[in-house]
C-alpha positions in Angstrom: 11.5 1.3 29.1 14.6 -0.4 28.2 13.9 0.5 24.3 13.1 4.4 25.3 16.3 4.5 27.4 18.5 3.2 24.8 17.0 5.2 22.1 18.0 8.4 24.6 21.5 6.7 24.9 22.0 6.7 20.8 21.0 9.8 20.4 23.6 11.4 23.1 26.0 9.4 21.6 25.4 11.6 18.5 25.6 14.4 19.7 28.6 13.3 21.9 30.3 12.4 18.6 29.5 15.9 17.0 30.9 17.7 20.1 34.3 15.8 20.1 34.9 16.6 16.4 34.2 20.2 17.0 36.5 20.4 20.2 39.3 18.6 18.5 39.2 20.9 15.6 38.6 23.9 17.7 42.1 22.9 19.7 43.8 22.2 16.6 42.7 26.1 15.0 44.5 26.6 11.7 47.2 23.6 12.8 44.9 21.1 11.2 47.9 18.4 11.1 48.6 18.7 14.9 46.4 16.2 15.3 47.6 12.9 16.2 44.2 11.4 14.6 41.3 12.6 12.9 38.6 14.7 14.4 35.7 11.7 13.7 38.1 9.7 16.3 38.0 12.2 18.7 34.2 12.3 18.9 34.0 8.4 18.4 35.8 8.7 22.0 33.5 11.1 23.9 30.3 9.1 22.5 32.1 5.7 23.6 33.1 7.0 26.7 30.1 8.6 27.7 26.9 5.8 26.6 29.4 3.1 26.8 29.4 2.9 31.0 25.4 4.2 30.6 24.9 1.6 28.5 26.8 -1.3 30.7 24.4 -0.1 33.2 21.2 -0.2 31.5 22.2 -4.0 30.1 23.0 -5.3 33.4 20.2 -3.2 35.3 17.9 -4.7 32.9 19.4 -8.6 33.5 19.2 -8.7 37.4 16.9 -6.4 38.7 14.1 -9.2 37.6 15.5 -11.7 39.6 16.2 -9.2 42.4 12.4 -8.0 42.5 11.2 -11.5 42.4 13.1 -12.5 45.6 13.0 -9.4 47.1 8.9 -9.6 46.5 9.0 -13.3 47.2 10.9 -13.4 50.8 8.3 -10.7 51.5 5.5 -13.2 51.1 7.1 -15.8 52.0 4.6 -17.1 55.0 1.8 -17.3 52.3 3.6 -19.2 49.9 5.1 -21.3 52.4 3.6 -24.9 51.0 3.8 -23.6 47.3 6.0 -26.1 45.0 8.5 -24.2 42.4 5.7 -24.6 39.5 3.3 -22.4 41.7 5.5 -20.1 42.2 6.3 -19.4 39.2 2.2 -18.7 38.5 2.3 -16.3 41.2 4.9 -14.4 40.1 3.6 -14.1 36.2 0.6 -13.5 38.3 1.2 -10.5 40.2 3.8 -9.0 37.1 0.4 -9.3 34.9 -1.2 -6.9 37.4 1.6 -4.7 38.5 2.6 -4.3 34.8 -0.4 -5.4 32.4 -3.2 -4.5 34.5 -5.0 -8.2 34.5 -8.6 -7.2 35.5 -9.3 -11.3 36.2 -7.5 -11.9 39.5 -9.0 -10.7 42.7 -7.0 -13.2 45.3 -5.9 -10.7 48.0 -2.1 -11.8 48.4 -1.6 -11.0 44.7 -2.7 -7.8 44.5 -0.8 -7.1 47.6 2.2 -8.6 46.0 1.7 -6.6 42.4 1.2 -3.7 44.5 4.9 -4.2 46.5 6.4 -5.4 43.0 4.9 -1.9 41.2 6.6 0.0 43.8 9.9 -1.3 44.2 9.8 -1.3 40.0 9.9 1.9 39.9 12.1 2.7 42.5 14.6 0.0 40.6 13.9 2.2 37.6 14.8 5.1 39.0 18.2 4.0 40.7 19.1 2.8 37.1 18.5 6.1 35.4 20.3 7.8 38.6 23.3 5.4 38.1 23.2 5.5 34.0 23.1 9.4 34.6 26.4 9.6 37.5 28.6 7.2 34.9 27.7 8.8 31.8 28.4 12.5 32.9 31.7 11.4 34.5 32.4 9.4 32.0 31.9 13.2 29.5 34.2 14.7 31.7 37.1 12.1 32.0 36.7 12.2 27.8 36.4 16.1 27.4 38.9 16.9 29.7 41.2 14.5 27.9 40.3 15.4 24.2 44.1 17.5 22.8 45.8 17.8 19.7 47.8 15.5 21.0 45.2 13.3 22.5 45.8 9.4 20.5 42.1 8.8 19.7 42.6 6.5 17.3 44.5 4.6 19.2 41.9 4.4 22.2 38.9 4.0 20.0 40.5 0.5 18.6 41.1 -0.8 21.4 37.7 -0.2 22.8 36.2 -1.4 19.2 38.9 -4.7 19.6 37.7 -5.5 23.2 34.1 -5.1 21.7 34.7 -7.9 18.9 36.5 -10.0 21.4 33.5 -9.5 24.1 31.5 -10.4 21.1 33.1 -14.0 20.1 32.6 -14.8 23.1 29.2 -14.5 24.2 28.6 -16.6 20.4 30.9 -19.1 22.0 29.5 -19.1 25.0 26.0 -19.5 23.8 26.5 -22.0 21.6 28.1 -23.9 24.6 25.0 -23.2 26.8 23.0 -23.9 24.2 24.7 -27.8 23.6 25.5 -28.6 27.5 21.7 -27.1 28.2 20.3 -29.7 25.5 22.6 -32.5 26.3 21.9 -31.9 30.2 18.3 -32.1 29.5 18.3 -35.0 27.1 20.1 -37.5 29.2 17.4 -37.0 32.2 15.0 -37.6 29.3 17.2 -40.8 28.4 17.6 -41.9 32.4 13.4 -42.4 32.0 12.9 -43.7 28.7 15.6 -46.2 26.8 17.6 -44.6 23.9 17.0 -48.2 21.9 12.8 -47.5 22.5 13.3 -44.0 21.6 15.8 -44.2 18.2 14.3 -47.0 16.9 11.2 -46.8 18.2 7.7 -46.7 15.6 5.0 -45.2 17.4 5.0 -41.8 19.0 2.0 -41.2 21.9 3.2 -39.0 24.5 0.2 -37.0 24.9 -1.1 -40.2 26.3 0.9 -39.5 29.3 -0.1 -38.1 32.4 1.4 -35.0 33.6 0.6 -35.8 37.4 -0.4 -38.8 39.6 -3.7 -37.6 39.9 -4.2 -37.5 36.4 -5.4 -40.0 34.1 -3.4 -41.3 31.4 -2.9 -44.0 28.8 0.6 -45.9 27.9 2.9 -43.2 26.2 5.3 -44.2 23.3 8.2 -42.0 22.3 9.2 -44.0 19.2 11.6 -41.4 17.3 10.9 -43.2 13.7 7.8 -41.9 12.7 8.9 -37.9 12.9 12.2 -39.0 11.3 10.3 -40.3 8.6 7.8 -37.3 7.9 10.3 -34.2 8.4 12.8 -36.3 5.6 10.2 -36.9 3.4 8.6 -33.1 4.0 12.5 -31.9 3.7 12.9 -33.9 0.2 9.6 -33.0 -1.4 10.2 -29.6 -0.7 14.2 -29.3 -1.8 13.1 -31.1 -5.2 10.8 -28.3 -5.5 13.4 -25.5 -4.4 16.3 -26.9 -6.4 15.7 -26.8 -9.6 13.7 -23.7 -9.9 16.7 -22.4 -7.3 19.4 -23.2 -9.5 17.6 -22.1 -12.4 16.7 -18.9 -11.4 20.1 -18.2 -10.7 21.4 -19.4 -13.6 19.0 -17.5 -15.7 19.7 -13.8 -13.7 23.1 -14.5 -13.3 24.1 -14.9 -17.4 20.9 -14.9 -19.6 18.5 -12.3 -18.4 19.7 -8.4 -19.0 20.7 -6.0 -16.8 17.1 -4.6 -16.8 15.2 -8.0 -15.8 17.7 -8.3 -13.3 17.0 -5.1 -11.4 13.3 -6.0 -11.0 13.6 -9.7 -10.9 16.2 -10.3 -8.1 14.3 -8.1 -5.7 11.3 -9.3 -6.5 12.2 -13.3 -6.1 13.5 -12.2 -3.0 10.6 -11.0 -1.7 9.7 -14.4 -0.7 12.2 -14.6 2.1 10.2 -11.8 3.2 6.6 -13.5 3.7 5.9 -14.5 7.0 5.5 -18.2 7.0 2.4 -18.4 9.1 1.2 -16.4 5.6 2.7 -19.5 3.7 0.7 -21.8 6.2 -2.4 -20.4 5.2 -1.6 -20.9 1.1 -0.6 -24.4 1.5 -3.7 -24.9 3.9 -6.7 -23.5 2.1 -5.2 -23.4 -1.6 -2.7 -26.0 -2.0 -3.8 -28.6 -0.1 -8.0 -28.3 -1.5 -6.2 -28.3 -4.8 -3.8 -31.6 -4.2 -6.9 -33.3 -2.5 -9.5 -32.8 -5.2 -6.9 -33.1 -8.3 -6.2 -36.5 -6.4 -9.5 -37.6 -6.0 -10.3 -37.0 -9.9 -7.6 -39.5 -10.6 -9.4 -41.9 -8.1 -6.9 -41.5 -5.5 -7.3 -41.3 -1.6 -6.0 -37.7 -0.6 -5.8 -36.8 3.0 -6.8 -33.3 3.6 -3.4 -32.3 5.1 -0.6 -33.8 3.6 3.0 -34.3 3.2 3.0 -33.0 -0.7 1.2 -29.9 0.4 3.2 -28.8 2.8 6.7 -29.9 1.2 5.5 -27.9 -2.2 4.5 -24.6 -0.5 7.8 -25.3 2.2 10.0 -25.7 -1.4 8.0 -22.2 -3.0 9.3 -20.5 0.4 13.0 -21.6 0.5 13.4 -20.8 -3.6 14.9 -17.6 -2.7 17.2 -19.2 -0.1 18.6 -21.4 -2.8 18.5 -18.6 -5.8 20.3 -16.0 -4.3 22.9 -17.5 -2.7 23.4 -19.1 -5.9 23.5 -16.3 -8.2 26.1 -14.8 -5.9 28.5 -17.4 -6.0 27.8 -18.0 -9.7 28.5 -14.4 -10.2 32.0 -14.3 -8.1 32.9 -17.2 -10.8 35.7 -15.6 -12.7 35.1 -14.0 -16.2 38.1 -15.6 -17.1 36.8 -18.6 -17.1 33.7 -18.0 -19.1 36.1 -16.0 -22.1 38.4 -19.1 -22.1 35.6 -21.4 -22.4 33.8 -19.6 -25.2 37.5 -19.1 -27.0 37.4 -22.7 -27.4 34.6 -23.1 -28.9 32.0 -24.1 -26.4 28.3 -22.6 -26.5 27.7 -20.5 -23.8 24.9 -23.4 -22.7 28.3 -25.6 -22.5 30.1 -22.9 -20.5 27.5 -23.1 -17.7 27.0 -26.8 -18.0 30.9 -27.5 -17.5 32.4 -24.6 -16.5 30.7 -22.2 -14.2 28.4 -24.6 -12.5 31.4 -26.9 -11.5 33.1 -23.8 -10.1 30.2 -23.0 -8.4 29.5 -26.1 -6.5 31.0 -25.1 -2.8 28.6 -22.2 -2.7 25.9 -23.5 -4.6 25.9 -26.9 -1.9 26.0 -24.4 0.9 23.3 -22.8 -0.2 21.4 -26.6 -0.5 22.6 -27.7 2.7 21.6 -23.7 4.4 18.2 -24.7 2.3 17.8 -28.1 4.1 18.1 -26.9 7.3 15.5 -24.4 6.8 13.1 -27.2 5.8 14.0 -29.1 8.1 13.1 -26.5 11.2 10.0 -25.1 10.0 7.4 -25.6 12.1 4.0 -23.4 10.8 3.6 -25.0 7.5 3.9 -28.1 8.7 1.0 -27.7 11.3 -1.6 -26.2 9.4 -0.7 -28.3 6.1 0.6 -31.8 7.3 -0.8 -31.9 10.7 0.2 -33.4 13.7 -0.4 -37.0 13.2 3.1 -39.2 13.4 2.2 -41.3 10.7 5.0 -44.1 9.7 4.4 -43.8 5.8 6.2 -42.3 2.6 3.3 -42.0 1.0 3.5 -38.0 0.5 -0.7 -37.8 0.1 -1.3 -38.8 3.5 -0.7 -36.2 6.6 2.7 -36.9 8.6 4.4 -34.6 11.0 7.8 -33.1 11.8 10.3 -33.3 14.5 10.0 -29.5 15.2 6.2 -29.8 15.4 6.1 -32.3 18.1 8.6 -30.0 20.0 6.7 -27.2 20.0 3.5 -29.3 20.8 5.3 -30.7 23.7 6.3 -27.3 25.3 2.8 -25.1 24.1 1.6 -23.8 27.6 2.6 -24.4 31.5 4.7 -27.5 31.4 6.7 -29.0 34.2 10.4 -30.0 33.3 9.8 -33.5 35.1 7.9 -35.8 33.3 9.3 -37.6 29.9 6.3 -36.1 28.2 7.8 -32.4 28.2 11.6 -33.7 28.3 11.1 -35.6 25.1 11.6 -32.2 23.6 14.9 -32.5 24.6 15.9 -35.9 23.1 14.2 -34.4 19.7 16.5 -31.1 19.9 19.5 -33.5 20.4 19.0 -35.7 17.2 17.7 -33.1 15.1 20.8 -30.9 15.9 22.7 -34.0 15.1 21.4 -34.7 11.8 21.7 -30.9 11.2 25.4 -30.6 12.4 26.3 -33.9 10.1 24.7 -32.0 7.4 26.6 -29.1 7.3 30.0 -31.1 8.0 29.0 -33.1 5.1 28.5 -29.9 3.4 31.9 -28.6 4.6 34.0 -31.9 3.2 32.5 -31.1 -0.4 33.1 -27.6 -0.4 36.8 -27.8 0.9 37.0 -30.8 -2.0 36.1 -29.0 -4.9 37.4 -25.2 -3.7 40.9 -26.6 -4.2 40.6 -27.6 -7.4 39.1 -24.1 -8.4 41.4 -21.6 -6.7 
């Protein structure tokens, strides 16, 4: 619904935009300079101020009426969920939304199809307030526009304000979120912390929490939530794959950038960039049926002892994916490197083998380390590749044939399926989020000291 509405919206605001440039030059007539702006402003101001107020609606509608319905639907039943804890009622709810909106065949318990039934209704009478509301604001908000639409009319002036606010609006919600996002994670990881000691955790070398039991009731073994091992195998799955991503990178851009002509460069930069394009569930299944049979047998002809999911495998097909990561952000910056600096080069005498070497490389190194570093944290949060080629065993080794796992691995393992936020099974999530957006965020600052270093001296 929300997609069909706002697909409506877009197009009115087309035809909104077509109507304002016709009335503007229809008031104008032959005096086409009597306009204080031009006619596209004009039009950019009935479309604005006709979906913008349809389209406020729509996003809030769309943000509270959820929550509204569920405690609207909720207090209704309250005297049959009377003795329900939070986690049950949040099954109830997905419950009777899976029948009210997905038509779930599987549940026959009375109260929830009583419940879906209430929850169908009052959806669509929520739906059709919306519309009813979207529709009163967006044909007043025609007529204030279309009324005020005149030669003299500044539409320009309007129109940048509104498109100012929008940019500010914007920075903030990034701000915001990333705030969210950081108190959410830091919120979380210290009730993680109050159960199990930072020292134990950090420094820890075994990691069993699926030994843990969820619930009293349950049995369960003694959990370990030794950090170490995961630190171990998403480093070593992070440096096997950026040796192989790189060099051939680097290379690659080197190679489009100032050897290969103008034809091998219109077919081979799309085409190296079609990588970024696979999904990596697609690159899972490469490293998991050809890379890794391949590694595991060529290692056994040598008389070595190759697990059949390893570190190598997944690192090697993890480095294939992120090439394009590396190569065309570095043939980018290697191509903003002055010409000037390649002609002076070459007048004194240097091959043109030198010129890269010393000249264009060195002035390339901000953007070619941010495009290392962007590389490294790509590695360092994939998750699919790891799983179906390393595994999920937290194995303290650096030996890159045997299977290891990742820090993003264990943290979706952690939260896969109905989990309750109280246990230091599920919160360990939490405490891996926090360190691994630590290492990440002293990564890029690293990043950020050598790139500021060497930009001065090439300005």
């Amino acid at each position: 619904m929300f997609l069909t509405l706002f697909g409506i919206l877009v197009a009115i605001a087309i035809a909104c935009h077509l109507a304002g440039r016709r009335r503007s030059i229809a008031l104008a007539g032959s005096n086409y300079a009597a306009l204080h702006s031009l006619p596209g402003y004009y039009g950019a101001w009935l479309a604005i101020m006709t979906v913008g107020p349809a389209l406020i609606v729509l996003v809030v509608w769309s943000i509270a009426a959820p929550n509204v319905l569920r405690a609207m639907v909720l207090s209704q039943f309250s005297a049959q969920l009377a003795t329900s804890s939070i986690a049950q009622l949040d099954g109830f709810w997905r419950d009777i939304q899976a029948i009210a909106f997905g038509g779930t065949a599987g549940i026959r318990d009375a109260v929830r199809m009583d419940a879906a039934a209430v929850l169908s209704s009052r959806a669509a009478t929520s739906t059709t307030m919306m519309i009813a509301l979207m529709a009163a604001v967006g044909v007043a908000g025609f007529v204030y526009a279309w009324n005020a639409i005149a030669p003299a009319f500044r539409a320009r002036h309007r129109v940048e304000s509104v498109v100012k606010v929008l940019l500010a609006v914007s920075a903030t919600i990034a701000i915001l979120t990333t705030i969210g996002i950081v108190v959410s994670l830091i919120a979380e990881s210290m009730r993680f912390f109050s159960m199990v000691s930072p020292i134990d955790f950090l420094f820890g070398l075994t990691w069993t929490p699926q030994q843990m039991a969820f619930r009293a009731d349950q049995v369960g073994g003694t959990a370990a939530f030794g950090f170490i091992p995961l630190l171990t195998g998403t480093l070593l799955i992070t440096f096997i794959a950026m040796v192989v991503a790189a060099p051939l990178g680097i290379m690659a851009a080197v190679y489009l950038s100032d050897y290969a002509t103008p034809q091998v460069r219109a077919v081979g930069k799309p085409v190296l960039e079609i990588l970024a394009g696979i999904p990596t569930v697609v690159y899972g299944f490469f490293a998991a049926l050809t890379v890794a049979p391949f590694i595991r047998n060529s290692g056994h002809a040598f008389g070595l002892d190759v697990s059949s999911e390893s570190a190598l495998a997944a690192g090697v097909v993890m480095g294939i994916m992120i090439v394009p990561f590396v190569s065309s952000l570095s043939d980018d910056v290697i191509n903003a490197v002055p010409q000037s600096l390649r002609d002076g080069s070459a007048g004194l005498g240097a091959t043109k083998s030198e010129t890269i070497r010393k000249v264009v490389l060195p002035a390339a190194l901000p953007g070619i380390v941010s495009a290392l570093v962007l590389a490294v944290s790509r590695a360092m949060g994939e998750t699919m590749i790891v799983v179906m080629a390393a595994g999920l065993a937290a194995n303290l080794t650096l030996n890159p044939l045997e299977a290891v796992t990742t820090i993003t691995v264990q943290i979706g393992t952690l939260l896969t399926g109905d989990q309750e936020f109280d246990s230091p099974k599920t919160l360990a999530a939490f405490g891996l989020g926090l360190v691994l957006f630590v290492i990440t965020l002293s990564l890029n600052l690293v990043a950020l000291r050598v790139v500021n270093k060497y930009r001065e001296q090439y300005d």
